[in-house]
N, C-alpha and C positions, 0 to 999 in steps of 0.2 A: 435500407437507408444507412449509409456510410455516417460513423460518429464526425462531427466536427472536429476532432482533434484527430493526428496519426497515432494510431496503436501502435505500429512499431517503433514510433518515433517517442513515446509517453516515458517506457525504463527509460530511455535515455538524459531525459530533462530530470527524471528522477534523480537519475544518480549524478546529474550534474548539478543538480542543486544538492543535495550531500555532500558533492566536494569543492564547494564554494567556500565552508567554513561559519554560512551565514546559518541564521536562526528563525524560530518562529515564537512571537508572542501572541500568548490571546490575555487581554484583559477582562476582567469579572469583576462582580461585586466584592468577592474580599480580596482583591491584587491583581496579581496576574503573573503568569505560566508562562515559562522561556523553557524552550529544547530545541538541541542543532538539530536542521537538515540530517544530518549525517545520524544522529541517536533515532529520529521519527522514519531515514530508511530504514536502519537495519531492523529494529521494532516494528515495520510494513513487514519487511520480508518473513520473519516470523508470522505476520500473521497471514500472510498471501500461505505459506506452508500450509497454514491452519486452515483458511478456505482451499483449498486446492485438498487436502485430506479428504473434506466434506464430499467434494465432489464438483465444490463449483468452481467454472472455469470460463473461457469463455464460450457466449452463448446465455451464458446465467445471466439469470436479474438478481439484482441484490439493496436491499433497502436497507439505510441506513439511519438513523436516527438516533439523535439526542443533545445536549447542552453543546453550546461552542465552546469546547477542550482543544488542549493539542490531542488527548487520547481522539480526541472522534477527529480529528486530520490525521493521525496516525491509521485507525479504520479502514477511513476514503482511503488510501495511501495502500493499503491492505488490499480491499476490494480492488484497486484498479490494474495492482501486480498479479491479482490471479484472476483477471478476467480477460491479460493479454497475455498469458503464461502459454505454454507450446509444449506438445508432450517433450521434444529435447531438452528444454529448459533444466538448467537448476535444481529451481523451486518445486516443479512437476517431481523431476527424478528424488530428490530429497523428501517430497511427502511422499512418492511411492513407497521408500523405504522406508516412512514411520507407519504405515501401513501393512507394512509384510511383515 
């Protein structure tokens, strides 16, 4: 079953929301958390590195869990860079080499 959304189309809104300049707030109980698009990609791609090291890619399932943060939209954001990652990729070639 095909995801509702385009995989190869997803980095791409990614990083166009990055370079919009816009932000994300999450409101809480004691305030609330502002970080750009731009700070929550580059902060994904680190961590898409860090899942792709592990091994997971796509194919993988990956659960995620916890309070609504920007970290836990940075996470998602995570997850969704290495489960449409390609061994030519980047991300793929850059965790092979934290790997070796």
């Amino acid at each position: 079953m095909e995801p509702f959304w385009n995989r190869s189309d997803l980095n791409g809104r990614l990083q166009l929301a990055a370079s919009t300049g816009g932000s994300l707030t999450v409101i809480h109980d004691g305030g609330s958390d502002r970080r750009s698009w731009s700070d929550i990609y580059a902060d994904a791609e680190v961590g898409a590195r860090w899942f792709t090291k592990l091994g997971i890619g796509p194919g993988s399932v990956v659960l995620l869990a916890g309070d609504t943060t920007v970290d836990l939209v940075t996470a998602i954001e995570s997850a969704w860079l290495a489960l449409i990652v390609h061994e030519k990729s980047e991300i793929a070639r850059e965790a092979m080499d934290l790997v070796a």
